[in-house]
C-alpha positions in Angstrom: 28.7 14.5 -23.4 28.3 14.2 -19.5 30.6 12.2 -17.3 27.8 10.0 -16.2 27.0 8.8 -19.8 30.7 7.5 -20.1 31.4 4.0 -20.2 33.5 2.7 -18.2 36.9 1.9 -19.8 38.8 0.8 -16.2 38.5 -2.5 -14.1 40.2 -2.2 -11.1 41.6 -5.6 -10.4 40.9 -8.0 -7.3 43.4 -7.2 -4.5 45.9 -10.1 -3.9 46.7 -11.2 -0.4 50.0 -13.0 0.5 51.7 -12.1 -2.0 54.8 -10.8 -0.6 56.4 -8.3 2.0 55.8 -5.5 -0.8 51.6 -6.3 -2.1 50.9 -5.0 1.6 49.1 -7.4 2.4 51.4 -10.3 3.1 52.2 -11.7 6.6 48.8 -13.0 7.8 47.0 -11.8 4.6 44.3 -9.9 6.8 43.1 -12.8 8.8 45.0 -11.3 12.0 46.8 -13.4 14.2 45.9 -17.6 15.4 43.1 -18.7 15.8 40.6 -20.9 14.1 39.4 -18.1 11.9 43.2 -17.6 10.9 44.0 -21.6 10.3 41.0 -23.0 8.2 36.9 -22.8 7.5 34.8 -22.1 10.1 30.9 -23.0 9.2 28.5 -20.0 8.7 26.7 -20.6 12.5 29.9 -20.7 14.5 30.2 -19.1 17.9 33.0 -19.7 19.1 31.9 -23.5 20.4 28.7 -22.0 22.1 25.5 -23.4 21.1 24.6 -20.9 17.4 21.5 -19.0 17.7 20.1 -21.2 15.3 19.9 -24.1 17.4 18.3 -22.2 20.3 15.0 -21.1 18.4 12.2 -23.9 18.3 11.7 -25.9 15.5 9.0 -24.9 12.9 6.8 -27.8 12.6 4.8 -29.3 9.8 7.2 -28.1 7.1 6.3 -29.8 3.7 3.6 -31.8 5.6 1.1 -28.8 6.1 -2.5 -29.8 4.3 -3.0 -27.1 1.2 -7.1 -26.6 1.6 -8.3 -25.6 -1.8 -10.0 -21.8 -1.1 -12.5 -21.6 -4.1 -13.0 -18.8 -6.1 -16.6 -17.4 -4.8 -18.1 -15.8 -8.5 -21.8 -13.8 -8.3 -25.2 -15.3 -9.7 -25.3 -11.5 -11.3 -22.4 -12.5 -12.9 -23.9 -15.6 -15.2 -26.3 -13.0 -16.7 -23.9 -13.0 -19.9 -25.3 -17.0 -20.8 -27.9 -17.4 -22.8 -31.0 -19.2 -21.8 -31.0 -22.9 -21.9 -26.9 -23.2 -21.8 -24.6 -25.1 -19.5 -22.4 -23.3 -17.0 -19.5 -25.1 -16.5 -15.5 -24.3 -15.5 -14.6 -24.7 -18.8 -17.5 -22.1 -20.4 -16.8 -19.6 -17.4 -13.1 -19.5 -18.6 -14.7 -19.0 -22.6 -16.9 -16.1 -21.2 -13.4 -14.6 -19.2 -15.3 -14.6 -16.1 -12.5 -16.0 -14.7 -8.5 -17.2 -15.6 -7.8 -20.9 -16.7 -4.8 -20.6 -13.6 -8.0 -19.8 -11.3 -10.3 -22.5 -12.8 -7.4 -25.4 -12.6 -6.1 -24.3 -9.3 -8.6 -23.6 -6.6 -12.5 -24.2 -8.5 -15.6 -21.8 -9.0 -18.4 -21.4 -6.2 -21.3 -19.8 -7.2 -22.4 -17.3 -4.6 -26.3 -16.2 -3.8 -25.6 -12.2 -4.3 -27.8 -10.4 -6.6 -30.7 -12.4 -9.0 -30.7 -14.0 -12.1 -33.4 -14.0 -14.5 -32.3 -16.5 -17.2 -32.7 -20.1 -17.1 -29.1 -21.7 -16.3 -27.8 -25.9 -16.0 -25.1 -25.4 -13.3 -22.4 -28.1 -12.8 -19.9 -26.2 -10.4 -20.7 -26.5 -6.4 -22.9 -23.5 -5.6 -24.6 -22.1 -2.2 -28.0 -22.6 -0.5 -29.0 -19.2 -1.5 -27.8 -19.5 -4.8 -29.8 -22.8 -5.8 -32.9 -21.3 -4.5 -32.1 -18.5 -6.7 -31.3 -20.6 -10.2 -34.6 -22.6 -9.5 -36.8 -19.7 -8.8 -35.5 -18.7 -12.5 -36.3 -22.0 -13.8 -33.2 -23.6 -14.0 -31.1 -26.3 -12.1 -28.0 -27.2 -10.2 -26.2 -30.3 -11.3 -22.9 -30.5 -9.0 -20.8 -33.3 -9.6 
């Protein structure tokens, strides 16, 4: 047995303010003496009646209102070599294949990039570069982007 592998069998209870001359803490209960601070609530960005720091910085504009571009996933031709010849590469087959997550796929889209070659025949429907088409043709297949 170790001291620091004993539980704990002691709360020490909350200290009670204004409670009497004996508690120690009675008089002005340790909010010192007048004031506002010592009468009632005084909000979070109070300075003393000067303008809060808060009001002095600028405003941050566009808040809620800022246009979320959709940044596409970019995926390799190299990558499609795992589809057989003749099949149809779509979001929803690149997600059977795990290529890529169903949160990806939903969220921001595929983009089929020109790096590397392919040598099967492939029917893309998903948004694909220049290079990439020329690519996919040169193999024999096509690019069908919806």
């Amino acid at each position: 047995m170790k001291l620091h592998t004993l539980e704990q069998t002691t709360i020490k209870s909350k200290r009670r303010i204004g409670r009497g001359i004996g508690s120690g803490r009675d008089k002005t209960a340790g909010r010192g003496y007048k004031g506002q601070k010592a009468r009632g609530k005084v909000g979070l960005g109070f300075i003393g009646g000067t303008l809060p720091l808060y009001k002095k910085l600028p405003f941050k504009r566009g808040l809620g209102n800022t246009k979320k571009t959709k940044k596409m996933v970019p995926l390799a031709l190299t990558r499609l070599a795992v589809f057989k010849t003749g099949s149809t590469v779509t979001l929803a087959s690149l997600v059977e294949k795990k290529l890529l997550t169903k949160g990806q796929a939903d969220q921001f889209g595929v983009k089929i990039m020109g790096d590397g070659e392919i040598k099967v025949a492939l029917t893309i429907q998903l948004p694909a570069t220049v290079s990439a088409k020329a690519k996919i043709e040169k193999a024999g297949g096509k690019v069908v982007c919806d």
